[in-house]
C-alpha positions in Angstrom: -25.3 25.3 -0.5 -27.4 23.7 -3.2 -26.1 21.8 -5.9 -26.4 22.9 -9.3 -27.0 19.5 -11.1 -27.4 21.6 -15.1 -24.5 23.2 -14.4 -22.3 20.4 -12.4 -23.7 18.5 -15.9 -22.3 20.8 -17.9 -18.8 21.9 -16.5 -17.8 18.0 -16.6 -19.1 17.5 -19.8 -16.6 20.4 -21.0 -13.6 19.5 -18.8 -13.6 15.8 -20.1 -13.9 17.0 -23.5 -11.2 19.7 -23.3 -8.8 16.7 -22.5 -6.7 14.8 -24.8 -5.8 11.4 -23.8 -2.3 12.1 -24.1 -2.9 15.4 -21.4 -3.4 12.7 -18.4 -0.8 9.7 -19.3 -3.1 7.3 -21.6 -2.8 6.0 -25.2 -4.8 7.5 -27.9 -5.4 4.4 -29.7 -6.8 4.2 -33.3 -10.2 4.2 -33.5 -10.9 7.0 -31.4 -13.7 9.0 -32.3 -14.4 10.8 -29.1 -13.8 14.5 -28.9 -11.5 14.6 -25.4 -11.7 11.6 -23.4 -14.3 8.8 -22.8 -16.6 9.2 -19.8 -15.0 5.7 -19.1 -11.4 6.9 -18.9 -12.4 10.3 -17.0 -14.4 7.5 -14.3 -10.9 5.7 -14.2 -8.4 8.5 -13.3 -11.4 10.0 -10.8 -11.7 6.0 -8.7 -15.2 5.8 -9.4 -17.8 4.0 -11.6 -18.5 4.9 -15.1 -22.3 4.7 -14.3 -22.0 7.3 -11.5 -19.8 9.5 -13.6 -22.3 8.9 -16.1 -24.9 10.0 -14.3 -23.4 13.1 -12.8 -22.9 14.1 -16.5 -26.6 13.6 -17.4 -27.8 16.1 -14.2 -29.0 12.7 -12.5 -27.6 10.2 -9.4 -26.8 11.0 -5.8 -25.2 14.3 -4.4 -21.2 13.6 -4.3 -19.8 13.7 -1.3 -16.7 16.3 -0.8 -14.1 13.5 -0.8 -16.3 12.7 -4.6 -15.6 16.0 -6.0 -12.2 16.3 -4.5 -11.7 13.0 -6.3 -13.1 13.9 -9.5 -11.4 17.5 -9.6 -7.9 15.6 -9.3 -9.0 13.3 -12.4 -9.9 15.9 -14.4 -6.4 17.4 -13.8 -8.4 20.7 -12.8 -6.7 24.2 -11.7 -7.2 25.6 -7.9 -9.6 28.0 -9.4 -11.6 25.1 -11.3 -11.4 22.8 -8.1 -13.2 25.9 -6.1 -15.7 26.1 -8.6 -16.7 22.2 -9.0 -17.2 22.3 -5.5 -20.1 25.1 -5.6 -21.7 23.4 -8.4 -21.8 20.3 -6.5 -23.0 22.0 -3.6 -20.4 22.1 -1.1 -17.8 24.9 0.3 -14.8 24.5 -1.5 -11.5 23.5 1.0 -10.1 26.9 2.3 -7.1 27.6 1.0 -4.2 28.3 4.0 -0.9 28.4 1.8 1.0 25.7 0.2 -0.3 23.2 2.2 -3.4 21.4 0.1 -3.3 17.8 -1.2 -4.7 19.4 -4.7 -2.0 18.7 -6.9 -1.4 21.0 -10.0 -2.1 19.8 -13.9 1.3 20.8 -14.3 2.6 18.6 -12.3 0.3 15.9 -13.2 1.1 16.1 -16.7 4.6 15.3 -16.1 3.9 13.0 -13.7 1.5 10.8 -16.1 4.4 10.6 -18.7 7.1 8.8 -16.4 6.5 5.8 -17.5 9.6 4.3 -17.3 11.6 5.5 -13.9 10.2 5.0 -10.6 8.1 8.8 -9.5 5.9 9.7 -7.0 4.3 13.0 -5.9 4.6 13.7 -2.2 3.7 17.3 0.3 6.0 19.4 2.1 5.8 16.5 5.1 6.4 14.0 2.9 2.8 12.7 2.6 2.6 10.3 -0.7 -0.3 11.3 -2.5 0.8 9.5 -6.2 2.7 6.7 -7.1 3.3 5.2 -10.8 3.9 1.7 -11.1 7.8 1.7 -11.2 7.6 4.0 -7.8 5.5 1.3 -5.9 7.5 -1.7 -7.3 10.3 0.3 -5.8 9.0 1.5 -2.0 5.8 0.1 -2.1 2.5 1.1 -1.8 3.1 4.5 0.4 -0.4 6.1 -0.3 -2.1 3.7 2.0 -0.8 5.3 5.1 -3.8 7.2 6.8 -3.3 9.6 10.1 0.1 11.1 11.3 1.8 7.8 9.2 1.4 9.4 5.8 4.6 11.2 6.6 8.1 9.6 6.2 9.1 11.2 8.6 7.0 10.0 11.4 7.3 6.8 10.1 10.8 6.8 9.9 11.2 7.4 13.6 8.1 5.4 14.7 8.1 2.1 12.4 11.4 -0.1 12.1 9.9 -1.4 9.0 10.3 2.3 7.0 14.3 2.1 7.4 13.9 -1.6 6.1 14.3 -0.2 3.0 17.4 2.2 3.4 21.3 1.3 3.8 21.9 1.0 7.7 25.3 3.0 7.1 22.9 6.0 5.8 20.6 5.7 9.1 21.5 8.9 10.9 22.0 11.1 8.1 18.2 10.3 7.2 17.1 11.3 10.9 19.0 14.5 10.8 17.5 15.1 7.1 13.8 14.2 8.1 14.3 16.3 11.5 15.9 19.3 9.9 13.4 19.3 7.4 10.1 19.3 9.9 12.1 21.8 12.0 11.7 24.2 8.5 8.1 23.0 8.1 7.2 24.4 11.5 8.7 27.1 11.3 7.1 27.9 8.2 3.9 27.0 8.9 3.4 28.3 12.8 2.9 26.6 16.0 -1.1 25.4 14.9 0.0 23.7 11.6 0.3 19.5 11.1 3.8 20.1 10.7 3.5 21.3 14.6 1.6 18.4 15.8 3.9 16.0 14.2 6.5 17.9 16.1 4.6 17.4 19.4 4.0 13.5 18.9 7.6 13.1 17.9 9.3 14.8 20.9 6.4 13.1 23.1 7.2 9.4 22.1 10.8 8.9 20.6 14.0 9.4 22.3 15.7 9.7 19.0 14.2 12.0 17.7 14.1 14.5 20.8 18.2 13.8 20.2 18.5 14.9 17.1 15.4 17.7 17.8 17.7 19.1 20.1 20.9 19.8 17.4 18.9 22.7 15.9 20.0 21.5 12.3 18.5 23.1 9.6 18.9 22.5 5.4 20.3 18.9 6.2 20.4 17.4 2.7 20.9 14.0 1.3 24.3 13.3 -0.3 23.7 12.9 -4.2 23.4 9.2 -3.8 20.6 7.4 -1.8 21.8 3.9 -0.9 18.3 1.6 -0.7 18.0 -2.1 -0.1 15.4 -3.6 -1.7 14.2 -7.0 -1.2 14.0 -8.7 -4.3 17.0 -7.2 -6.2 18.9 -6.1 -3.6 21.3 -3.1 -3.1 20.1 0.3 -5.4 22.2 3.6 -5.7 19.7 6.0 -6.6 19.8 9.8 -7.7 16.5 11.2 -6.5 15.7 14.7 -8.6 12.9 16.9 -7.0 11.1 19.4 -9.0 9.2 21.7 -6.4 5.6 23.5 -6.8 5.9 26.8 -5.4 2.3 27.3 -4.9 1.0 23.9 -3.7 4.3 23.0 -2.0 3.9 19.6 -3.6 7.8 17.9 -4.6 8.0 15.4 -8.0 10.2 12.6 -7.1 12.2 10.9 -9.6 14.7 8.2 -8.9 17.3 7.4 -11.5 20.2 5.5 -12.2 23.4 5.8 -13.8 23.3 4.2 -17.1 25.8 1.3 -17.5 26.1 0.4 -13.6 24.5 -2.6 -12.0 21.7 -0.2 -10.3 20.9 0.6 -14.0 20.3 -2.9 -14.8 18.4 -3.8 -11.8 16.1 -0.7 -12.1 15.0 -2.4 -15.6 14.3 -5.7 -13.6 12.5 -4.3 -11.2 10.2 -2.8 -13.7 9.8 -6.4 -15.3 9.2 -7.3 -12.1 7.1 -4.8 -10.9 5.3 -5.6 -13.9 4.7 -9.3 -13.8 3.4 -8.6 -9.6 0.4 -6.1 -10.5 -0.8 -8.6 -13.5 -0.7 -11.4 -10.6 -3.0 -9.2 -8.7 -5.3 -8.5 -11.5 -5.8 -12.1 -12.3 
């Protein structure tokens, strides 16, 4: 395919100026006289440069790479549909589209997700792939978007990495394992034997005892209990409710862990925010 620079010019001229900064999570300010957003902000939420963004608006610079446009379709908080066709303009096939199982996430989802400011969220696949954090959410389990290969899931993790339980109340151990088997045992299931929920499956029963074990129960719709018990490490024991608000067609879960106002996980979710707070401006300076 060839890339239609005019057009590719023109669709992201329109898409940044159809959003409002308040559409993807960032203050308006007062002295805004930009109609949508600056090509500066749209180059921020995309994870590139403003001068290639720039240029990409002006029909000039290189020819974006797929992993570009998939990065600068998820910025502009664009639809399936819209994703598709930024990826012809730009001269590429757009990724096929095989079910709930893309890493695309919605602008519905996304607009919620940019206005949880102050409670820890996260956006995660039906493996339980991390593919957005906010800053409360990696304060409180870290950074879980920098896993790459059959790692991104928790699952996987949990039965191949002592450090993922780190985290969780030892008491709550096996309950997790039946929870994270019984849900990849639905995940196959769902998706056939060719799926990454299969090959998961295959590593799994190839390389931990544990979890051929608990394989081997047949469990299915394990859930958590309404309380998740974590330990973290700088202010210690957290007793969490963690609400999930599925996407039907991406099969993409919103993650939001709360507390019960007036308990001491209540107060230490505030000082972890402080915290959490106080760590990413050490980083930045």
């Amino acid at each position: 395919m060839i890339i239609d620079r005019a057009g590719l010019a023109e669709f992201l001229r329109r898409r940044r100026e159809s959003l409002q900064p308040e559409d993807v999570g960032l203050p308006r300010g007062q002295r805004r006289r930009t109609s949508g957003l600056r090509r500066e902000e749209v180059a921020t939420l995309c994870h590139i440069s403003a001068d290639y963004y720039s240029r990409l608006e002006r029909a000039r610079g290189p020819h974006p790479s797929e992993q570009m446009v998939a990065s600068i379709a998820q910025g502009l908080h664009l639809s399936i549909d819209e994703r598709d066709h930024l990826f012809r303009l730009a001269g590429h096939h757009p990724p096929v589209r095989s079910g709930a199982v893309g890493e695309h996430i919605s602008p519905g989802v996304l607009r919620i997700f940019d206005r949880l400011a102050d409670t820890p969220a996260e956006i995660v696949t039906e493996l339980g792939e991390t593919l957005r954090q906010n800053a409360l959410g990696v304060a409180l389990n870290g950074d879980l978007t920098r896993f790459t290969g059959p790692a991104r899931s928790i699952g996987y993790r949990w039965f191949t990495d002592p450090a993922c339980r780190a985290l969780y109340h030892p008491d709550d151990h096996q309950l997790h394992s039946r929870v994270f088997a019984s849900g990849l045992r639905h995940v196959v299931t769902l998706r056939g034997p060719g799926s990454r929920a299969a090959y998961l499956q295959g590593l799994l029963l190839d390389s931990c005892e544990e979890f051929r074990a608990v394989w081997d129960e047949h469990e299915i719709g394990i859930r958590y209990q309404h309380v998740k018990r974590l330990l973290h490490p700088e202010v210690g024991l957290l007793e969490l409710t963690c609400q999930a608000m599925l996407d039907p067609e991406q099969g993409h879960s919103l993650l939001v862990y709360t507390a019960v106002p007036g308990t001491e996980s209540y107060d230490k979710l505030a000082l972890l925010s402080v915290i959490g707070a106080q760590t990413l401006a050490a980083r930045t300076t």
